[in-house]
Each structure stands twice: as structure tokens, then as C-alpha cells.
C-alpha positions as CSV (number, residue, x, y, z in Angstrom):
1,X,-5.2,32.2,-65.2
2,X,-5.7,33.4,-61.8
3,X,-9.3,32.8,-62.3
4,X,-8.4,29.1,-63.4
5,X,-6.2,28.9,-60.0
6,X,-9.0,29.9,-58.1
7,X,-11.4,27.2,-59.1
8,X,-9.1,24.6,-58.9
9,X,-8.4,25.2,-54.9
10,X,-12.1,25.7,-54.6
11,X,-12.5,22.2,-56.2
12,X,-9.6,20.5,-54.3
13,X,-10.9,21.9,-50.4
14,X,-14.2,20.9,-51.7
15,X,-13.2,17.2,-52.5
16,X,-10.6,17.1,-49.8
17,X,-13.4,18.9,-46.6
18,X,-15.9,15.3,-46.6
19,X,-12.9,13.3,-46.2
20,X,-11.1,15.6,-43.4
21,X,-14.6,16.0,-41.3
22,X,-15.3,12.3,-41.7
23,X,-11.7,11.7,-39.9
24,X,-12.4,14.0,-37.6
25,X,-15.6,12.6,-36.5
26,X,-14.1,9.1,-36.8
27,X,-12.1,10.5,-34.1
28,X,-13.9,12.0,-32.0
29,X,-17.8,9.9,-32.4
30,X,-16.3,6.9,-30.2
31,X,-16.7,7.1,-26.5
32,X,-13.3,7.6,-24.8
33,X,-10.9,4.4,-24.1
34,X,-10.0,4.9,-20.6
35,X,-8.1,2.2,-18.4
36,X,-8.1,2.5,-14.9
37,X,-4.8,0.8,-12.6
38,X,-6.1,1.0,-9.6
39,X,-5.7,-2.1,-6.9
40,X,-5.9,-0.6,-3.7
41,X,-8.6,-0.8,-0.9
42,X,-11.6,1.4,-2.1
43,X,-11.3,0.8,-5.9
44,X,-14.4,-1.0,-7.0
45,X,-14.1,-1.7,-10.6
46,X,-17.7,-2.8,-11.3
47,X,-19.0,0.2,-9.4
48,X,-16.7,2.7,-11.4
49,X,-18.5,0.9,-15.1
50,X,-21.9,1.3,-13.7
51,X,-21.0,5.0,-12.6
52,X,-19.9,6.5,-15.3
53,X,-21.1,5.0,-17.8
54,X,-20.1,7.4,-20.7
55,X,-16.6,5.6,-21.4
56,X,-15.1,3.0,-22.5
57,X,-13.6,0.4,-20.4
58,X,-10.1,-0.8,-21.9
59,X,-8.4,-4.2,-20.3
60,X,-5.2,-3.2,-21.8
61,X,-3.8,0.0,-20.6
62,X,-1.7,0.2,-24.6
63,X,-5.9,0.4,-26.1
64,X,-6.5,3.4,-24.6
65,X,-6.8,7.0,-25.2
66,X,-6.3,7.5,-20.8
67,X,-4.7,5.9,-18.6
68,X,-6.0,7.0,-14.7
69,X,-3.1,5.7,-12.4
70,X,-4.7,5.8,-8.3
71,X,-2.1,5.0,-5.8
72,X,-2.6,6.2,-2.0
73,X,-1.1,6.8,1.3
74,X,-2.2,6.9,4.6
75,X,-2.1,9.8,6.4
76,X,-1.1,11.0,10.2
77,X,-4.8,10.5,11.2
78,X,-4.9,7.3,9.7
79,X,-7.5,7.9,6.6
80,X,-6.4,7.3,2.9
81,X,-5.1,10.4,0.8
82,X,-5.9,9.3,-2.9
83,X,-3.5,10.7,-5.8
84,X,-5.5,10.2,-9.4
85,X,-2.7,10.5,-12.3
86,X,-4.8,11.2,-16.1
87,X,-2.3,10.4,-18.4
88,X,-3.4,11.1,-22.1
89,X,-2.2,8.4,-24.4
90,X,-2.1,8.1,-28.5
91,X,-4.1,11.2,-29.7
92,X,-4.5,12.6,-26.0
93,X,-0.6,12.1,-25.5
94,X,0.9,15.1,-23.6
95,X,-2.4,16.2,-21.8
96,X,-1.6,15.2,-17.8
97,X,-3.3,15.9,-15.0
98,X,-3.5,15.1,-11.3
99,X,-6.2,15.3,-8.4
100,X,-6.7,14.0,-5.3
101,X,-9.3,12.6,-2.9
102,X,-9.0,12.2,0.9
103,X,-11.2,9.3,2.8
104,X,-11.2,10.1,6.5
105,X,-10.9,7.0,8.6
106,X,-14.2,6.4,9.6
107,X,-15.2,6.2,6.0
108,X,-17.0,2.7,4.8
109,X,-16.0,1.3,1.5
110,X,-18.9,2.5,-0.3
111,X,-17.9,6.0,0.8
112,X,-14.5,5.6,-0.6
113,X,-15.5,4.1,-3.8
114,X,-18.4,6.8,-4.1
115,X,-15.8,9.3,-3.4
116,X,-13.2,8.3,-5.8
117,X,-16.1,7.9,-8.5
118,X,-16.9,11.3,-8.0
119,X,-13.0,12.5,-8.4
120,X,-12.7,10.1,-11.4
121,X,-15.7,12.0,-13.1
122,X,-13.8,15.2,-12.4
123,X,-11.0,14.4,-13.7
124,X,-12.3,13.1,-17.1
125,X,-14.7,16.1,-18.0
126,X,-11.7,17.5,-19.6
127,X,-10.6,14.5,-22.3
128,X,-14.3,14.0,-22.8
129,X,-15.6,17.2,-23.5
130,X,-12.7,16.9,-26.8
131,X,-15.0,13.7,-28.4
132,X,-19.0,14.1,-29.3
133,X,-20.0,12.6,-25.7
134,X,-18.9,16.7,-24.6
135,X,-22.1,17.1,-26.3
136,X,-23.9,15.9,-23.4
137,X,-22.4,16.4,-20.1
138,X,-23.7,18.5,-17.7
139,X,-21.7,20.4,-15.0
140,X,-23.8,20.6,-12.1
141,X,-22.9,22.9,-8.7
142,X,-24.1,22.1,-5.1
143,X,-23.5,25.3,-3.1
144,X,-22.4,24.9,0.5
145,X,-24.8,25.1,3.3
146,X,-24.9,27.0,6.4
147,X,-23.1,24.4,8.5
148,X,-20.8,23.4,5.6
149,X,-19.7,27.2,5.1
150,X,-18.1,27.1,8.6
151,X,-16.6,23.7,8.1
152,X,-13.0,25.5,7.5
153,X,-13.8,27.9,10.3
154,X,-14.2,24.7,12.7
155,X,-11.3,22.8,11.1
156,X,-8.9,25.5,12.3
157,X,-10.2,25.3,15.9
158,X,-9.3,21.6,16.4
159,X,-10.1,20.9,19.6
160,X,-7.8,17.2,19.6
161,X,-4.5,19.2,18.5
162,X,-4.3,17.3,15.6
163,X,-4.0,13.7,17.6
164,X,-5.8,10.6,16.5
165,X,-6.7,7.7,18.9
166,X,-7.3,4.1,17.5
167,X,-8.3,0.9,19.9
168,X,-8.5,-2.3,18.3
169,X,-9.7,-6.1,19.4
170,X,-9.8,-9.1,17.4
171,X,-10.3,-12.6,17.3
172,X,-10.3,-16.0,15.4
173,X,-10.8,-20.0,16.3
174,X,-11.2,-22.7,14.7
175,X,-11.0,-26.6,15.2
176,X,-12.2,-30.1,14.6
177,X,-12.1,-33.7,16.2
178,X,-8.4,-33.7,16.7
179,X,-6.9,-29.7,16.9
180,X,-8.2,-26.7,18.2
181,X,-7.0,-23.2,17.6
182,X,-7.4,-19.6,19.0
183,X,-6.0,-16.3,18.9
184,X,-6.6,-13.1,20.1
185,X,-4.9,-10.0,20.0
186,X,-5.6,-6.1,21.1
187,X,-4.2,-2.7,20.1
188,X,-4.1,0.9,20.9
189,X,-2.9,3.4,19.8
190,X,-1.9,7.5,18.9
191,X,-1.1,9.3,16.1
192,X,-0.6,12.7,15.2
193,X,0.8,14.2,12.1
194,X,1.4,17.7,11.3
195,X,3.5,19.3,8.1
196,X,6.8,19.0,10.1
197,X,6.4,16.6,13.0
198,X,5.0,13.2,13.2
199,X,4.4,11.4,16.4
200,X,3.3,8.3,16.8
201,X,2.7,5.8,19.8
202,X,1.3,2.3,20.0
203,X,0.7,-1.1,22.5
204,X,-0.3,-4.0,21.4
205,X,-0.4,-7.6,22.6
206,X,-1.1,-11.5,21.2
207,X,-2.3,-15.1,22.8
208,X,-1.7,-17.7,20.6
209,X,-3.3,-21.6,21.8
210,X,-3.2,-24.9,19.7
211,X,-4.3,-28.4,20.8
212,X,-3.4,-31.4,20.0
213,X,-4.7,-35.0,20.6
214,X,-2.8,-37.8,18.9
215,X,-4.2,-41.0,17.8
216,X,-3.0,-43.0,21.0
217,X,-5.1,-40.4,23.0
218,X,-2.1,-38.6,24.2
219,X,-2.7,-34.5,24.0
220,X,-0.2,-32.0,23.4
221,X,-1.5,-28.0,24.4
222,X,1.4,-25.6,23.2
223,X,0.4,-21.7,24.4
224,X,2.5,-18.3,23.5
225,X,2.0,-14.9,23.9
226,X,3.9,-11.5,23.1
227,X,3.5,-7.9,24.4
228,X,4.7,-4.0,23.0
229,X,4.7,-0.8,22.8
230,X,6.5,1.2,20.2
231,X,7.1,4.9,19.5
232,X,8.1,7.3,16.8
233,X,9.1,11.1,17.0
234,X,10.1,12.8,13.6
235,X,10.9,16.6,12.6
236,X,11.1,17.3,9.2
237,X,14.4,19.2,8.0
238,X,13.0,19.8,4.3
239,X,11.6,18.5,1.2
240,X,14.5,15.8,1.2
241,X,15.7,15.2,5.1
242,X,14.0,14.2,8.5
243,X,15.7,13.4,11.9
244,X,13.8,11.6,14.7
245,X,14.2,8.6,17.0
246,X,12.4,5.4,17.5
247,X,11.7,3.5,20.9
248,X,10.4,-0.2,21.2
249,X,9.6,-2.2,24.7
250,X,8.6,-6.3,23.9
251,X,8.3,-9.3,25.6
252,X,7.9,-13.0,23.6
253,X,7.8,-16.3,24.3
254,X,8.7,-17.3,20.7
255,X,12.1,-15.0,21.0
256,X,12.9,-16.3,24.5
257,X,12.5,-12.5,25.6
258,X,11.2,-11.5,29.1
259,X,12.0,-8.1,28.6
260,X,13.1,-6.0,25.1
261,X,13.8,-2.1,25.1
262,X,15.6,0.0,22.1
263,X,15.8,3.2,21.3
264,X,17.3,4.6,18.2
265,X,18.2,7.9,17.0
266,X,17.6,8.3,13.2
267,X,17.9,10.0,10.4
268,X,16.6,9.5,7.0
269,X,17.5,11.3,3.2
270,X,14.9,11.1,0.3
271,X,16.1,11.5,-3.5
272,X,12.9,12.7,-4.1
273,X,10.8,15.3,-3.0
274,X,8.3,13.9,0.5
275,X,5.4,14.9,-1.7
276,X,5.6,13.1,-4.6
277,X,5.7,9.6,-2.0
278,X,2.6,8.4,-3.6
279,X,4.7,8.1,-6.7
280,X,7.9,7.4,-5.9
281,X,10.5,7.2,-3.0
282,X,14.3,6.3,-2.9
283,X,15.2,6.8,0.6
284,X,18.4,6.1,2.7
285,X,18.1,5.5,6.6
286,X,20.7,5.2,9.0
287,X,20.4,4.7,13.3
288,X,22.0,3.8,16.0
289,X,20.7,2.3,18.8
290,X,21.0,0.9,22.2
291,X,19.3,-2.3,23.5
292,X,18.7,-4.3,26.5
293,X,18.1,-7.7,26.8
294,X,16.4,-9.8,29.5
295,X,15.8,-13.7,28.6
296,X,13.6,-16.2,30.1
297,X,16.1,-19.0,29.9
298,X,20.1,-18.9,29.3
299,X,20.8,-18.4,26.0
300,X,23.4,-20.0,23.6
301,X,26.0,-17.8,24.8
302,X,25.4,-18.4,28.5
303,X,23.5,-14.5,29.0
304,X,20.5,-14.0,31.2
305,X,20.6,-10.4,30.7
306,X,22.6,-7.8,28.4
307,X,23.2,-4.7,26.4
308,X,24.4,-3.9,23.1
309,X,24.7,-0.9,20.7
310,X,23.8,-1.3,17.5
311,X,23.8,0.4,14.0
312,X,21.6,-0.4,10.8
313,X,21.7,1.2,7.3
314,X,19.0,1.2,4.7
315,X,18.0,1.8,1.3
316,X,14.3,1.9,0.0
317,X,12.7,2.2,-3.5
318,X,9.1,2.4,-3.9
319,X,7.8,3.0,-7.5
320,X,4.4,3.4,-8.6
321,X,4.4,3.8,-12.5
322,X,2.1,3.4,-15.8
323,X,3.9,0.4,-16.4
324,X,3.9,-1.2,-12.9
325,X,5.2,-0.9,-10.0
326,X,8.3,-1.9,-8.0
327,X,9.2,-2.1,-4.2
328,X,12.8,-2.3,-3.3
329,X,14.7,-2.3,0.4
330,X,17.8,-3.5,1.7
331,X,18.5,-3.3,5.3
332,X,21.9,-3.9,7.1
333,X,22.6,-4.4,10.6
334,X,25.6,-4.7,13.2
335,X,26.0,-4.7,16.9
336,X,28.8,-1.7,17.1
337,X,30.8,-4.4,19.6
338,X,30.9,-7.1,18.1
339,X,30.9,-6.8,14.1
340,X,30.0,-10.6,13.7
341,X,27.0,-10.2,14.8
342,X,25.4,-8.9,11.7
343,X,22.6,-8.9,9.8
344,X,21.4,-8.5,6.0
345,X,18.0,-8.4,4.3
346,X,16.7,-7.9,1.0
347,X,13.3,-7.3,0.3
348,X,12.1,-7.2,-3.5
349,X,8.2,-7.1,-4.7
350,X,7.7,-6.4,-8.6
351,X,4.6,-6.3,-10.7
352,X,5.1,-5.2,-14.5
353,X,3.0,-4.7,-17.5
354,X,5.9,-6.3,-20.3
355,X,3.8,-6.0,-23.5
356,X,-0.4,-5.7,-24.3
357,X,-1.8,-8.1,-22.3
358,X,1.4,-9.8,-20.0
359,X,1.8,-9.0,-16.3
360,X,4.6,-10.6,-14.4
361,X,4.6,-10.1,-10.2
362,X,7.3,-11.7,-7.9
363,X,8.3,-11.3,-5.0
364,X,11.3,-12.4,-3.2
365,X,12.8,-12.0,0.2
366,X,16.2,-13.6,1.7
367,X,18.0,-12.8,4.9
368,X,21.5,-13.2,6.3
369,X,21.4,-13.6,9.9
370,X,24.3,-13.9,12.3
371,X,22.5,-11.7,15.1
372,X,20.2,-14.5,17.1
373,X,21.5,-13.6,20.6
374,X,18.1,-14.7,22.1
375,X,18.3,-18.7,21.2
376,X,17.8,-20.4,24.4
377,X,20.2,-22.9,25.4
378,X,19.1,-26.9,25.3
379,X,17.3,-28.9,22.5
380,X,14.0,-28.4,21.8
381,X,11.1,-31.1,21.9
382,X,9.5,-32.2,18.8
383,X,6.4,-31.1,19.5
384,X,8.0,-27.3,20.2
385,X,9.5,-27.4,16.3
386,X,6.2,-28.9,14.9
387,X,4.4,-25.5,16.5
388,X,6.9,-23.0,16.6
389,X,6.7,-22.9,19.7
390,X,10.3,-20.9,20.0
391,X,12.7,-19.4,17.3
392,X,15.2,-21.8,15.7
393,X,18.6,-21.3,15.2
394,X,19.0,-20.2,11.6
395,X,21.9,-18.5,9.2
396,X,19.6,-17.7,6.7
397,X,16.0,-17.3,6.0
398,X,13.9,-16.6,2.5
399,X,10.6,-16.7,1.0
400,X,9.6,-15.6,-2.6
401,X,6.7,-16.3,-5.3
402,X,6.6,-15.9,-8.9
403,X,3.1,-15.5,-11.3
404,X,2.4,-14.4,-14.5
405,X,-1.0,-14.1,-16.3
406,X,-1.4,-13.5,-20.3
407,X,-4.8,-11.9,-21.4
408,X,-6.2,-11.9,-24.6
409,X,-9.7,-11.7,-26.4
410,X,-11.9,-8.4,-26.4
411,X,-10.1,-5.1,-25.8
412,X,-13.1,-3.6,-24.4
413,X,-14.3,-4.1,-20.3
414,X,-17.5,-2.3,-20.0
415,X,-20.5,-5.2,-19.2
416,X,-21.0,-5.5,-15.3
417,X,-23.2,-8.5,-14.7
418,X,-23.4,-9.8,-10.8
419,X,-25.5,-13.0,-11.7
420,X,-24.1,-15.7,-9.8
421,X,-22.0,-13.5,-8.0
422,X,-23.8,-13.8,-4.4
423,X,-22.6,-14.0,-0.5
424,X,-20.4,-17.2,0.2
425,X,-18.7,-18.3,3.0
426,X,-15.0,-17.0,2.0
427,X,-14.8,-14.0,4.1
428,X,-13.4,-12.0,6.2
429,X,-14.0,-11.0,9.3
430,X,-10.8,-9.3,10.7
């Protein structure tokens, strides 16, 4: 009998092993499904399918097997610090991982995509070496040079302190028969960011020109111009609360402002930790703050000149997610001496992934405003409204948009084909 009992488990693992090791390599034969949610400056999607080609290429993040989320921040120098989220889905569920990338800010955008290629390749070694494509990677090891052996050696002995330096100048015109347009507009600025203070200082300035000639030959020029400088000082108290100040000097035709200072002690409380920001933030700000005005003409309420405390509250929400992402503030404002002169915004942007293949994205913003001390007194021409020359009175302001988009056909995204796909003239050049 024993003997008998013998045979028969013999018989059954022999029937049952073809059947289990054709599951398993059912599994594992297919190249992995990967989708990749990345849509920020230095993702190139084609370049990442002609890269690493070993994958496959989902549309739909609910077809595959890893889902690499890539969100970014910028950092006190002003590159881009890259966070990479691998998030194992279906038979990979549970296995998470997360690595990170930093482009400095002289980096082109083929050095960011080639860098972020090279973390995405990183990062999958791990889920591919568990299906039969493990079989065939190589891990390859470039050792540091003589110069790059000292590179942490000359990191530490920065001879800038850390500080950052930006200047900026740009341009555009355009025109035809009847209009002609031009703008220009020039920054400068300095940063510099360390793990508990941030400093940060800038100036900037605008020229705005249009003009006009009307069909009985009559011309209409219309010209503004603005000017700043704004500065930040922060100290870190902790993983959840910073203190600092803020300081702002402006001058604008469009705001009837000759002269604009602030400054604005502040202090701000994150739910979260500061260092998972490239995830998620729920923050709450408040300051108060001290202004001075100086107009160009008399305003509404007969002032040339004045000063006013203030106080604002806010609230932010900033989530980056597998299923989307959300970005939340609401912002309230009063001058401390005269409570009806308030303030209320609400900002709301929201991009979701509802079911396989339907992505909704709005955005909506609407204000409350009883605060427009700077209306000059006297109607406007016109020809001011038409251009915007000045502010308009106002109670309330918005703007919002709505899309959705629906995708279906082929799950799979691998084919990069650039026939067709040549040099036209919609760019860029600021």
C-alpha cells in the first residue's frame, strides 16, 4: 500500500510539473509591461522606447506589471532634482522602490533625458532580472577617474558658498499692416539654498508697446512698463515648520503704482514631512505685513500716498499620485485696519486617471476682491480698456478650463517612428 501511495504522487507531480513550468514561463517569457507618468521638462518618451528597448511600453498605467511615477523639484541652485517612484503592479505588487536623479542647471535637454534614461535603466534591473529578459542583461561598471575621484573633495571646498547667480534677457515682436507689438523684459538674480536656510533675491523689469492705426488713418500707441525686486529669507525649524520673511519693492503703470514696498514676516507648517515635497505637501502659511503705497494719480479714495498693515492666511495641497495628480490653495487676505478690505482666492488644478483609458484635467480659479486701493480716480478711454492699459475696478475675477480625452485600441506603446515628424515653424524661442 505504501508502495501504491508512492507511485501515485510520483504520477500526479509528473502530470501536474509541464503544466506548472508552462505557467511559469507564461509568466515570466513576456518582456515587462512598464508605464511611465512622466510630463515634466526632460521626459522624452520616444527617446526612453528607443533606449531601453527591452520592455514593454503600456498606454494604460492598469496594463502594466510597473508603474515608474517621475515628478521633480527645483532646487536652491536652480537645477531639477528628479524623484523616480517603481511601483510593482499585478504579479510585481508590493515590490517599491525609489531613486533619484539631479540635472544641474546648465544641463541641455538631451542631458536630462540621457540622464533620467540612465536612472530609469537602474531602477528596472531589479523587476527585469525576475522574467527571461534577466537572461540577458549585463551590469556594466565605469570606475572613477583621477579627476572624478576628487570631485567630492572639490565639492566640499565651494568656493561660491553655496550662492547661485542667474541673468536673464528676452524678447518678442510681432506685427502686420495695421498693429505692431513688442516686449522686452530682463532679470537677475541670487539664490542660495542650504539644509536649513534658503535665501533668495531677485530684480526684474518689463516694456510693453502696441500700435494701433485705424481704418480712418487715425493711430493709437498705448506703452507700459513695470519694475521689482523681491526677496526671501527662510530658517528651517524641522521636518514640519519654517519661519522667515518676505520683502517686495514694485512700480506699474497697469496698477497706478509709482512706488510698492512690503515686507512680511512669515511662518509656514507642513503636514507632511519637507522631504517627501515631490510627492505630496499640505501646507498652512500665515504673515503679516506692512505696505507702502505711492500712486501716480489720485486714486478712488482720494490717496496719493499711504500705509497699511496687512495679514494673509493660506492653505496648499500639492499631490502627485499613481492615479493623478491634484493642486489645491486657498489664500485669504485683510488689511489689519480696515477689515473690508479683503481678499479671497481659490486656486484648484486636477488631472485624474478615472478608469483604463479616461483622464479628466480642469482647472479652475476665482477670486473675491475688495482690496483695489490703487484704482485711479476718473474714467478711462476706450482705447485704455481695449489694451489694458490700467487695472479695472472689479469685485471678482475667475478663469477655469475643463478636457477630457478617452483612449482606446492597442494596449501596447513601443513603435517610435519620426517620419513626418520634422522642424516647423511652431516654436519657441523664449
Amino acid at each position: 500500500m505504501r508502495i501504491f501511495i508512492i507511485s501515485a504522487l510520483f504520477a500526479v507531480a509528473a502530470v501536474l510539473a509541464p503544466a506548472a513550468t508552462a505557467r511559469g514561463q507564461s509568466r515570466v517569457t513576456a518582456p515587462l509591461r512598464v508605464f511611465i507618468d512622466c510630463e515634466i521638462q526632460g521626459c522624452d518618451l520616444d527617446y526612453f522606447r528607443t533606449e531601453i528597448p527591452f520592455v514593454d511600453y503600456m498606454r494604460d498605467r492598469k496594463d502594466a506589471s510597473l508603474h515608474v511615477l517621475v515628478t521633480n523639484q527645483s532646487t536652491g541652485g536652480g537645477s531639477s532634482a528628479y524623484t523616480l517612484t517603481f511601483i510593482g503592479l499585478r504579479d510585481l505588487a508590493g515590490l517599491t522602490d525609489t531613486l533619484h536623479y539631479n540635472a544641474p542647471q546648465s544641463s541641455t535637454d538631451d542631458q536630462k533625458r540621457n540622464g533620467l534614461a540612465r536612472i530609469i535603466k537602474l531602477g528596472l534591473v531589479r523587476y527585469v532580472a525576475r522574467t527571461s529578459a534577466g537572461d540577458r542583461l549585463q551590469v556594466s561598471y565605469s570606475p572613477a577617474s583621477g579627476a572624478d575621484s576628487g570631485a567630492g573633495k572639490s565639492r566640499s571646498r565651494d568656493p561660491w558658498n553655496l550662492w547661485v547667480f542667474r541673468i536673464n534677457a528676452n524678447g518678442n515682436f510681432s506685427g502686420e499692416e495695421s498693429q505692431r507689438f513688442a516686449f522686452l523684459r530682463g532679470s537677475t538674480s541670487a539664490n542660495r539654498t542650504s539644509e536649513t536656510w534658503k535665501a533668495r533675491m531677485s530684480v526684474q523689469g518689463d516694456y510693453n508697446e502696441s500700435k494701433f492705426t485705424f481704418s480712418d488713418g487715425s493711430k493709437f500707441a498705448s506703452y507700459t512698463h513695470s519694475y521689482g525686486a523681491t526677496q526671501l529669507l527662510v530658517k528651517s525649524l524641522g521636518p514640519h515648520w519654517s519661519a522667515g520673511e518676505r520683502g517686495s519693492l514694485s512700480s506699474s503703470t497697469f496698477l497706478n503704482q509709482k512706488l510698492f514696498l512690503r515686507l512680511a514676516p512669515t511662518i509656514e507648517y507642513d503636514i507632511f514631512p519637507y522631504s517627501e515635497a515631490t510627492r505630496r505637501q499640505l501646507s498652512f502659511q500665515y504673515a503679516i505685513g506692512l505696505n507702502s503705497f505711492r500712486y501716480e494719480d489720485t486714486t478712488i479714495f482720494g490717496k496719493l500716498s499711504e500705509v497699511r498693515p496687512d495679514q494673509t492666511l493660506s492653505a496648499a495641497l500639492d499631490l502627485k499620485q499613481p492615479w493623478g495628480s491634484v493642486s489645491t490653495s486657498l489664500e485669504g487676505a485683510a488689511y489689519l485696519d480696515d477689515f473690508s478690505k479683503r481678499r479671497a482666492v481659490l486656486f484648484n488644478a486636477l488631472n485624474l486617471r478615472l478608469f483604463k483609458g479616461f483622464n479628466i484635467s480642469m482647472f479652475v480659479s476665482a477670486s473675491l476682491v475688495r482690496d483695489q486701493l490703487y484704482i485711479a480716480k476718473g474714467d478711462l478711454s476706450d482705447e485704455d480698456i481695449l489694451v489694458r492699459r490700467r487695472q479695472l475696478a472689479s469685485s471678482f475675477s475667475y478663469f477655469g478650463g475643463i478636457g477630457l480625452s478617452y483612449t482606446f485600441g492597442s494596449i501596447f506603446n513601443n513603435i517610435v517612428n519620426p517620419r513626418f515628424d520634422g522642424a516647423s515653424g511652431g516654436m519657441f524661442f523664449f
